[in-house]
Every structure is written in structure tokens, then in C-alpha cells.
TORKE-424768 format. One record per atom (N, C-alpha, C): x, y, z. Coordinates in steps of 0.05 Angstrom, whole numbers, plus 5000, padded with zeros to 4 digits. Layout:
REM residues N
XYZ...
This chain:
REM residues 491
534743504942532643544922533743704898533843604871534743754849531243854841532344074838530644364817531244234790529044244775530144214746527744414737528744474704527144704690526144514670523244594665522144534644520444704623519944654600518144884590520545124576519245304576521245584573521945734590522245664611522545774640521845984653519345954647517246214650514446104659514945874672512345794677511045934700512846014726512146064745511446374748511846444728511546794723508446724703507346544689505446524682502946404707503546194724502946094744501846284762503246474769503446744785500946894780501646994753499247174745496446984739496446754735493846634725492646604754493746544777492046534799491446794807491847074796492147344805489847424783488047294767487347374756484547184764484446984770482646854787481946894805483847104819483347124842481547464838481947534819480547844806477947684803476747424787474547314772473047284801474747144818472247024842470347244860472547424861471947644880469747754867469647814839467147884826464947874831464247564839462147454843461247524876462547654888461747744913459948094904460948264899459648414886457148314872457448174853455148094835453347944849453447804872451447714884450647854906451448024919449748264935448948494918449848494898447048644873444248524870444248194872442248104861440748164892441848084906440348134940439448374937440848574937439948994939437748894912438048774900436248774880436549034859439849144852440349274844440949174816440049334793440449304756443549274750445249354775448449314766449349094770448548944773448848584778450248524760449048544727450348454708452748584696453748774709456548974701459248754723457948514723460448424741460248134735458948054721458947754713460447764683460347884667461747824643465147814648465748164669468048174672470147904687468247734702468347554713469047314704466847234686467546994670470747044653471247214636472947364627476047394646475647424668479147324687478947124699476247004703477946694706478346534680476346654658478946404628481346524630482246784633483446944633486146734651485246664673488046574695487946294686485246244676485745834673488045864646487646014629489545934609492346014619493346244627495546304642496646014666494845954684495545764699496445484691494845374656495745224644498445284630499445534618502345484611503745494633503545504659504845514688504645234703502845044682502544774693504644594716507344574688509144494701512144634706511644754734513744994755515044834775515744554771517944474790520844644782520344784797523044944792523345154811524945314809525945644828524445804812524046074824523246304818525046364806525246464782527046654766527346964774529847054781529947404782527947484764528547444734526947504717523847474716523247304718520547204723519447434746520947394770519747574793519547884781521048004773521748254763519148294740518848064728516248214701512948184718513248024737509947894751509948184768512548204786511948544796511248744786512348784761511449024745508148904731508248774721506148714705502748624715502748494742501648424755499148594769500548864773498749144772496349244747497949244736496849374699494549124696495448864706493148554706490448614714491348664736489148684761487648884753489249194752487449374733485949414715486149234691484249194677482549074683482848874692480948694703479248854719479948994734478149154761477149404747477949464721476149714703473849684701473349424688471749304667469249424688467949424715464949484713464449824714466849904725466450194716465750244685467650164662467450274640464850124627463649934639461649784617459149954626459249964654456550224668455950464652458850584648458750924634459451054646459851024677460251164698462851324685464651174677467451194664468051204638467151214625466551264599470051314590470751384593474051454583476351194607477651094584479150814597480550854615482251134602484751244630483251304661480551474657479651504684479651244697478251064686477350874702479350644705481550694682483750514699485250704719485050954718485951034744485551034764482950944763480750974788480550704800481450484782481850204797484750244804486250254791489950304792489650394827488050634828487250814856487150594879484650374877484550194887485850024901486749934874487649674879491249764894492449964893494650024902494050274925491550164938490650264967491350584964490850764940491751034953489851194952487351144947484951304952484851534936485951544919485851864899482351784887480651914871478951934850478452084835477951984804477352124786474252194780472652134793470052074790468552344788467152394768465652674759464152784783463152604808460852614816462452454847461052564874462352464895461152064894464152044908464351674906461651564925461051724941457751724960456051624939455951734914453151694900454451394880455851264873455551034862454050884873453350634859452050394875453250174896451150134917452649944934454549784921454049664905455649404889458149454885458749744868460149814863461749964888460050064901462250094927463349894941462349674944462449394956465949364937465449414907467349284887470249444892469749684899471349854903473349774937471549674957473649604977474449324982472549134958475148894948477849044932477149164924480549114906481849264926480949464940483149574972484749334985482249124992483048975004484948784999484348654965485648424953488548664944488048864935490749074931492549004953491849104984494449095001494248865015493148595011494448355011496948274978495848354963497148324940501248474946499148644965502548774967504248564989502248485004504048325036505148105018503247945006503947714983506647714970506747994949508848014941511548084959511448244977513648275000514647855006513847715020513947505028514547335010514247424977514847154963516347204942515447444933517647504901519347744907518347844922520948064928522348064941523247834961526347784968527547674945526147534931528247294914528447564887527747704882528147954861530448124872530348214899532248434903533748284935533048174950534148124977531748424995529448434987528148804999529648914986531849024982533349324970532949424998533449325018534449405048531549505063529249335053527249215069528148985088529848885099529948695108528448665145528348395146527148345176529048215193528948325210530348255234530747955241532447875265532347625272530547515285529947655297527747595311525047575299524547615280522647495272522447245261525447185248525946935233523246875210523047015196520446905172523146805150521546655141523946405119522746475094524846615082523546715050526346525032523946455015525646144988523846244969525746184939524646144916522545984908522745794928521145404920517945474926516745424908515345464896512945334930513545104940512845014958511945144989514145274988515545425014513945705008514245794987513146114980509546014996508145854985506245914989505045805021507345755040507045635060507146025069509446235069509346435070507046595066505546515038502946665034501446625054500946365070498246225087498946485107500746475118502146555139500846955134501647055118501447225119497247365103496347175097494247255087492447145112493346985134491846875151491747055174493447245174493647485191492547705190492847745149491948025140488247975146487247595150483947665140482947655171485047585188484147595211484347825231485948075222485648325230483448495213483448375203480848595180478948465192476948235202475448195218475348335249477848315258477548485287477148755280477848885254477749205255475049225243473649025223471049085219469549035250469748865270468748815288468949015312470849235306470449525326469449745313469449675290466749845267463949825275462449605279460849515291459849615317461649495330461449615362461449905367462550065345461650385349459550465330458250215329455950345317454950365282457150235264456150225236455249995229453249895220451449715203454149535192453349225201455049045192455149085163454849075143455349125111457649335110457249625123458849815126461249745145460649705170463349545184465249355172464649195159466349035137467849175121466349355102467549505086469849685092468749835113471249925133473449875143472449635161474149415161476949365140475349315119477049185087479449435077477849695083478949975071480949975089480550055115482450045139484949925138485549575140486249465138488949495105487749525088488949555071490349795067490549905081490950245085490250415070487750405055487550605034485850765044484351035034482851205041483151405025481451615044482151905023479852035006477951855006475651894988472851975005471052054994468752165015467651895024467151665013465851445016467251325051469851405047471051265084471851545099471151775091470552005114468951935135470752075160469352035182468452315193468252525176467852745190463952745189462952645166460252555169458652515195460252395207457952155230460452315259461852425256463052615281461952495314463552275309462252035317465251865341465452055366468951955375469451635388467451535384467451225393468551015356467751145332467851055311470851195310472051375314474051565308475451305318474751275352477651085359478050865353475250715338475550375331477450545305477150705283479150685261481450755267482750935293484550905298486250715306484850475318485650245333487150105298484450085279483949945255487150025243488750325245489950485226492650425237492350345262495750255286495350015272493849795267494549555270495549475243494549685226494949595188498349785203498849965208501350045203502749845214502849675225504649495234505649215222507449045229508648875215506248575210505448565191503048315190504647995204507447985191509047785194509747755221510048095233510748035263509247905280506948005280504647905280503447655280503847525262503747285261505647065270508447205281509847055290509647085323507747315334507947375366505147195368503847155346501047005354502246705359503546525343504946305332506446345361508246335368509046465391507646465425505046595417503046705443505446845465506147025442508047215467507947555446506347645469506547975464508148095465509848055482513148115489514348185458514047995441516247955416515848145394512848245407512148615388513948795400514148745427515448995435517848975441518548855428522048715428523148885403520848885379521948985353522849285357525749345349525449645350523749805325523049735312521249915286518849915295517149795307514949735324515249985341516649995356517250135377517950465363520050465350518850705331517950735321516550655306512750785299510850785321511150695344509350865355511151165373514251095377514651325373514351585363513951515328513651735322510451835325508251655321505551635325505351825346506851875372506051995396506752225388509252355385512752555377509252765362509352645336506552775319504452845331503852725339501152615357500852895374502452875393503053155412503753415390505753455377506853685372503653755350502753605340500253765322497953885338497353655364494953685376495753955395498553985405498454285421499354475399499754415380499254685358496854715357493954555351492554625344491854835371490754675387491154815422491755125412494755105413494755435415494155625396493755495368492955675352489355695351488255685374485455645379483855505356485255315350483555215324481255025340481954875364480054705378480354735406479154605423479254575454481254355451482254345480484954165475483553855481480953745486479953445478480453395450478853605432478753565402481553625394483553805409485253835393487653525395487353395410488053155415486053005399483752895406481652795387482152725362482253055344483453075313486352955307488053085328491153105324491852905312491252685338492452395343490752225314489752275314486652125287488552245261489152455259490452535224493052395226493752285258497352295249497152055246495651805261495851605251494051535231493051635209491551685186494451725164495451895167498551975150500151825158500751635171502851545187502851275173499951155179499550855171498350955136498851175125498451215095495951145094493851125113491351095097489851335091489451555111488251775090485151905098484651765121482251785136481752045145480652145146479252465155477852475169477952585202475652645211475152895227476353075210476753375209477953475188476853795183478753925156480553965153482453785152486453805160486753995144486254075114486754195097486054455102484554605125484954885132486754935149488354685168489754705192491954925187492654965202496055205199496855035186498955165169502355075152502754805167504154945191505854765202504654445219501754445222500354185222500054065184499754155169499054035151502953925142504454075142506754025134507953775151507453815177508353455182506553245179503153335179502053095154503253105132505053205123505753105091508253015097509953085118513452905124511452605127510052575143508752275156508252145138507852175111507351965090508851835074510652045086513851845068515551675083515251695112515051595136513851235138511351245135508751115128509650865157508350585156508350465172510450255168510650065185512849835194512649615156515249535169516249325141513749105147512748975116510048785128507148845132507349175126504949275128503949375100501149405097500049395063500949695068501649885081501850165076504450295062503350445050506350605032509250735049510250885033512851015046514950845041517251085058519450945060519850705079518150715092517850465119519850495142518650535164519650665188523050525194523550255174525350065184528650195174526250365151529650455132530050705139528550885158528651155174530951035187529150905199531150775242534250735214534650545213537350565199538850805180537750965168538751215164539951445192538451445202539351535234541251445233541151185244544051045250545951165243544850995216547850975199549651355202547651525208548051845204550451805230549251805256550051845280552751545282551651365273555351245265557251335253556751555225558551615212559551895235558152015239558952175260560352135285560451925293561951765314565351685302565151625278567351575255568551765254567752005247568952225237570952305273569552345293570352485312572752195322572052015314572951745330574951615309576751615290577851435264578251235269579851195286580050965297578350705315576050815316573650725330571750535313570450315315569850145294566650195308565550195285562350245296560750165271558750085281557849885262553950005275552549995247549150095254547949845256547149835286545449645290542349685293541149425297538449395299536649185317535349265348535149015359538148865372540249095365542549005382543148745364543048815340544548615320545248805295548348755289549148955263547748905239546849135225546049055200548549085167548248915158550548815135550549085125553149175121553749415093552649365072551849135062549849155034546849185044546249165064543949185067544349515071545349635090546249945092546450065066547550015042547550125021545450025006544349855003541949864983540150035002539250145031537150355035537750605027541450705027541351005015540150904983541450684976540250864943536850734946535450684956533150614955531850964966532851034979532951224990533051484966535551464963536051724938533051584910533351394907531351284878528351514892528351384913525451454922524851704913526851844931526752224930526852344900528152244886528052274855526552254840524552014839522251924828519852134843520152254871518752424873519052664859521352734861522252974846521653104822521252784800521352744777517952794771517252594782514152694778512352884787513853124805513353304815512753534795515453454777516153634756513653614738513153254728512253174713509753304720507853234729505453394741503653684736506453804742506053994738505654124708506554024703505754074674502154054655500653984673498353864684496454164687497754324693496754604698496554674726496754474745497454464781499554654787499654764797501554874820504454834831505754844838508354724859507154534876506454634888505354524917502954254915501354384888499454174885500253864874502153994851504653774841504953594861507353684871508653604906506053384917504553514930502053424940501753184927500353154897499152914884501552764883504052814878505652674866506752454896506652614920507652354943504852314948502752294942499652204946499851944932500952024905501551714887503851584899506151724908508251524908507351314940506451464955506051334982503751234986502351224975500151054973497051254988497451394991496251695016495451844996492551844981490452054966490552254984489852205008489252505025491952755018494052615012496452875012495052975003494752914964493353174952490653364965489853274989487653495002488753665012491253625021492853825037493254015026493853994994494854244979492954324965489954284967486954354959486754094935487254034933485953794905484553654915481853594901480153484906479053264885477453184869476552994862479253134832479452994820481852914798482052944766477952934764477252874740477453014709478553264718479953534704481953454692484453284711486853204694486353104664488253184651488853084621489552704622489052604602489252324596492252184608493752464592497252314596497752364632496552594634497052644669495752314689493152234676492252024702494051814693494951704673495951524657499351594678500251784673503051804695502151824726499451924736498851754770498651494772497951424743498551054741500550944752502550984743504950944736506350934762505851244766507051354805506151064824503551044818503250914841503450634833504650474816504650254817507550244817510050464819511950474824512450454851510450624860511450574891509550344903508750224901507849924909510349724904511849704881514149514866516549584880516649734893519249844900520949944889520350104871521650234849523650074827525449914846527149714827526249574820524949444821523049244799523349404765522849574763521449734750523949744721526349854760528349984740530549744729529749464744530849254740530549114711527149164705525849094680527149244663526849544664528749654645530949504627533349524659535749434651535449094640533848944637533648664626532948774601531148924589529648944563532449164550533849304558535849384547538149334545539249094564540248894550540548594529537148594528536248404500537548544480536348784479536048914450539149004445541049084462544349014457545548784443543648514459545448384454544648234420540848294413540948284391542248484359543048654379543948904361547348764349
């Protein structure tokens, strides 16, 4: 089969975004028509925005007409970055036309929040008191957000970077190609998993007891890993049958969607627990799990049911980056709140909508630590970091340190940045891996609470944070280096 290019070779980066923007228009109309049911006046804050991204993708999809061709690095590199900032506006529009939001930066922050699952808000007034509709609108873009992320993992971000040492094992064998064909055989695959666990986790919502409308929603929030906001608090309804369906809901988003779909495809359970990153995340899930719940124990904060109860509930809440609360973590001792805040950088398995460094590029940092240490005592000794009892490539080993060092830096950087904000050290710190990891709750840890105080340029750089750490930072820094080598070479 010959690839040929036609057009300006940019079709498929227009293609990209025009169905990403249709796919913002349709969802609309789900909102907008359980307004007219509630028989709520906000009905019409979602039909204009609506009509408006689907001309919006039909014209985009028409210069994307004709894409017989490969994915371009380039192409993938501008739809990653750009693709966010899309969606965002698009997902402003019924906040700012309401009033609710009245200033653009809040309310693109407050979708930005959304749609890149990290539950921060800027909202004057607790997220409880908006309208159903609008709450409804608020855990579509959770939802369409961290499929948006599985999407991009599976189709444009191998052929952009190879992961930057995300990679998947053999055992899973998922087949990632440029061809335009093949990519979207990947999407079925992985969106057929993400809508069919978000039904089983809305469906143990239910069963402990919340009103199907609200179980869905839950469901949708869960799943996508976002949280953090009063609207998906569970300390409300103190309720330990609902506590364990979202814990069930919070293991299953931290986990690999792809693996998943390949042990179902498969009908063998076995091939979950074959994965070693699987296997360490719930390692560390327990490791946490215990060391918080007998701290709390001894520091008489609870009886040791609740202190297990809570423990195990915040760690896989920080773990899987969603952010769920169903206790005041934020009065706990130091040393409980401080490994909720290591756990988010941590976050869940490669494949999952949750933030972090992803448990896959831990497990290989170890390694690679305790190989080089084997080297040093051993010179002559040849040792190689494996995974699943298969070596992983030195380029794959070296793109996770510097994915690794980028990460820690970009925290660093906006730590600084932040602060300048009139925040604290700590509160800095706090917001700044809240945005990078996708986890609003960090900032509770260090007392921040609703957001809406920040200055314009401050929500405008949580923008930024968090649609960096959704892209994988190189995207970002990749675009850079393309736009500063144009302008060289026209110089």
C-alpha cells in the first residue's frame, strides 16, 4: 500500500480537531435536553454554544477531507497541544453566557479544570449550588476529558514521541500505527472499555444507594479520574457501602483501560495479573493503605475500622489522582497528608485517564537504580532493567529519566511561578502538583480551597500546568522547538 500526501499536509491535524469539536457540539445537546425535562431556564445557555462547534468541526473536518496519508510528527505535536485550549473554549461558552463566570480566565479555567479531570474550582460560590444542567455539563467534559486522554495515548502519542518511555509491554501487544485506518480501530478498542467501565462504576453507585441521574454522574467523574470539588464529596452522605462502590470505581480508572480490554478480548483474568505495573499499583495501594490507616490508629485520630475505612479511601483517591474525600484529610498529621501528596505523582497504571508519573516509569526507575548498583559492585557483570521478565531498550530507559527530570522541573518551575500569586511555599507546592497531576484535592492538603481570589495571569498559568501535564510535557516542548526552528530558518 503506498501513502501518498495530498493537500498541504495538514489535513489530518485538521480532521483531528474537527471531529473533537463535534464531539464538544453533540455532547451539548445532552445537557440541553435534560434542562428542558428539569424544566430548567438554562436550556438555552447550551444550544447556541452547540450549534457553534459543530460548524465549528464541519468546516475543520472539510479541510481534513482528503487524509490518505500518515500522521505527521508535526501534525500530532500541534493537535496535542492545541486540542485542549479547543475543547476549552468550547466547554466555557455556558458558564460565561449564564454570568456565573463573568471573567473569561475563570471560566476557561474552570472548564480547562474539567476537561483535564483535575477538579480544582474557581467558582465564587460552592459547585453544590449551580444548576443540574450545568452540573450534568460539568461531568461530560470529566468524562469526554479522560477519554480524550486514553484517545490521545493510543493514537497520536506514540507516533509523536514513541510514549517518552510510556511504553507497554509485550504482553499486551496493542498495535499503535500512524494509518489513519488502524488509529481508529485503537480508538474502538479503547473507548469501548472506557464506556463500559463507567457503566459498571455508575452501576455500584446505584446499588449503594444514589439516584440513577447521580450514579451516572459519578460514575462519569470516577471513571475519568477527576474530583476534588464539593459536588463528588463523599463526606456528605458518610455512607460506607457508597465509600466502597467509589473505591472499587477509583482501582478500576487507576488501571490499564488497554489491559483491560485485551484480558476481556482474551476472557483470561490471569493476563491482569501477569502485568507487573498492575501488580505494583496495587502494591503500593496496600504499602499506603496500611502505613496511613495505623498512623491514624495511633495518633487517636479514629477507631481502627474508620481508621482503615478513611485510610484505604484517601490512598486510592491520591493514587488513582482522582481526589475524592470522604474525610478531612486536610487536618490529618503531617505525615498522612505528606504521603497523600508523594501518591499523586505516583498516580495510576500506563492507559489510565489518571495523572502522574505513572506507576510504569516508577517500577523502571527502581530498576534501572538497583541495576546500576549491581554495575557498580559487579563491572564486569552485564545487567540489563527488566519488565515482566523482558529487557526494556536503553532508549526507552533514557527517555523516562529525562521525562522524569522535565516533570520535576516543570513542578519546580511553577511552584516558583505561583507563588508569586501571594500563596505560600507549601500552598504553591500544593496547587502546582494539583495542576501538574491532574489531583485538585492536593491543593486541600495545604488549606486551598475554592480558587477564585487568584489573579487573571495566576488561573491563566493553572491553565497551562494542567494541560502540560495531560500532553506529556514534550509535546509542548517539541512545538517549541518546531516554531523556533521556522523562524531560524526564515531569519
Amino acid at each position: 500500500m503506498v501513502l501518498t500526501e495530498k493537500g498541504n499536509g495538514w489535513e489530518l491535524f485538521w480532521l483531528l480537531m474537527g471531529r473533537i469539536a463535534t464531539v464538544m457540539g453533540l455532547a451539548m445537546f445532552v445537557p440541553f435536553a435534560s434542562a428542558l425535562a428539569w424544566r430548567e431556564p438554562e436550556a438555552w445557555l447550551f444550544l447556541l454554544p452547540a450549534g457553534f462547534s459543530l460548524a465549528l468541526g464541519t468546516g475543520m473536518a472539510r479541510l481534513g477531507a482528503e487524509h490518505m496519508r500518515q500522521l505527521a510528527i508535526r501534525e500530532g505535536v500541534l493537535f496535542m497541544v492545541l486540542v485542549w485550549p479547543l475543547m476549552g473554549f468550547v466547554g466555557l461558552m455556558p458558564y460565561y453566557i449564564s454570568g456565573l463566570l463573568p471573567d473569561f480566565s475563570a471560566a476557561f479555567f474552570e472548564t480547562v479544570s474539567s476537561l483535564t479531570t483535575t477538579g480544582l474550582s474557581c467558582l465564587p460560590f460552592d459547585p453544590l449550588g449551580l444548576p443540574r444542567s450545568l452540573r450534568l455539563w460539568q461531568a461530560i467534559m470529566n468524562w469526554i476529558g479522560g477519554l480524550m486522554f486514553v484517545v490521545v495515548l493510543v493514537t497520536v502519542l506514540p507516533q509523536v514521541s514513541g510514549c517518552f518511555g510510556l511504553t507497554l509491554t509485550a504482553r499486551q501487544t496493542i498495535f499503535f500505527s500512524p494509518v489513519w485506518n488502524r488509529m481508529s480501530q485503537s480508538v474502538h478498542q479503547g473507548v469501548s472499555v472506557y464506556a463500559l467501565l463507567t457503566l459498571l462504576a455508575a452501576e455500584l453507585f446505584y446499588l449503594a444507594g444514589l439516584p440513577a441521574e447521580e450514579s451516572l454522574m459519578r460514575g462519569m467523574i470516577a471513571l475519568s479520574s477527576s474530583g476534588g470539588s464539593s459536588v463528588t464529596s463523599f463526606m456528605v452522605h458518610d455512607n460506607g457501602w457508597l465509600e466502597l462502590a467509589a473505591g472499587i470505581a477509583m482501582v478500576l480508572a487507576g488501571m490499564n483501560l488497554l489491559l483491560c480490554w485485551k484480558a476481556w478480548n482474551r476472557r483470561s483474568v490471569w493476563l491482569l495479573w501477569q502485568d507487573a505495573e498492575l501488580r505494583g499499583f496495587f502494591a503500593i495501594l496496600v504499602a499506603a493503605g496500611l502505613a496511613i490507616s495505623l498512623h491514624l490508629y495511633a495518633m487517636d485520630c479514629y477507631t481502627l475500622p474508620n481508621s482503615l475505612r478513611y485510610g484505604f479511601f484517601q490512598v486510592a483517591s491520591f493514587l488513582s489522582t482522582n481526589g475524592f474525600a470522604s474525610a478531612s484529610f486536610w487536618l490529618w498529621p503531617d505525615f498522612d497528608r505528606y504521603v497523600l501528596f508523594l501518591l499523586v505523582f505516583v498516580g495510576g497504571c500506563i492507559g489510565s485517564a489518571g495523572g502522574g508519573l505513572k506507576v510504569m516509569r516508577i517500577l523502571v526507575l527502581f530498576r534501572m537504580t538497583r541495576a546500576e548498583i549491581h554495575r557498580t559492585l559487579h563491572p564486569h557483570m552485564v545487567v540489563s532493567v527488566k519488565v515482566d521478565g523482558l529487557p526494556v531498550p536503553a532508549k526507552i530507559v533514557g527517555r523516562i529519566l529525562a521525562f522524569f527530570f522535565l516533570y520535576m522541573m516543570i513542578f519546580v518551575l511553577f511552584s516558583l511561578i505561583l507563588s508569586g500569586a501571594g500563596l505560600d511555599l507549601m500552598q504553591s507546592m500544593g496547587l502546582a502538583a494539583g495542576c501538574l497531576t491532574s489531583t485538585g484535592s492536593t491543593a486541600a492538603l495545604v488549606g486551598l480551597g475554592n480558587l477564585h481570589f487568584l489573579p487573571v495571569w495566576a488561573k491563566l498559568a493553572c491553565c497551562l500546568l494542567m494541560i502540560l501535564g495531560r500532553i506529556e510535557i514534550f509535546s509542548f516542548l517539541i512545538l517549541l522547538d518546531l516554531g523556533a526552528r521556522a523562524v531560524r530558518q526564515k531569519w
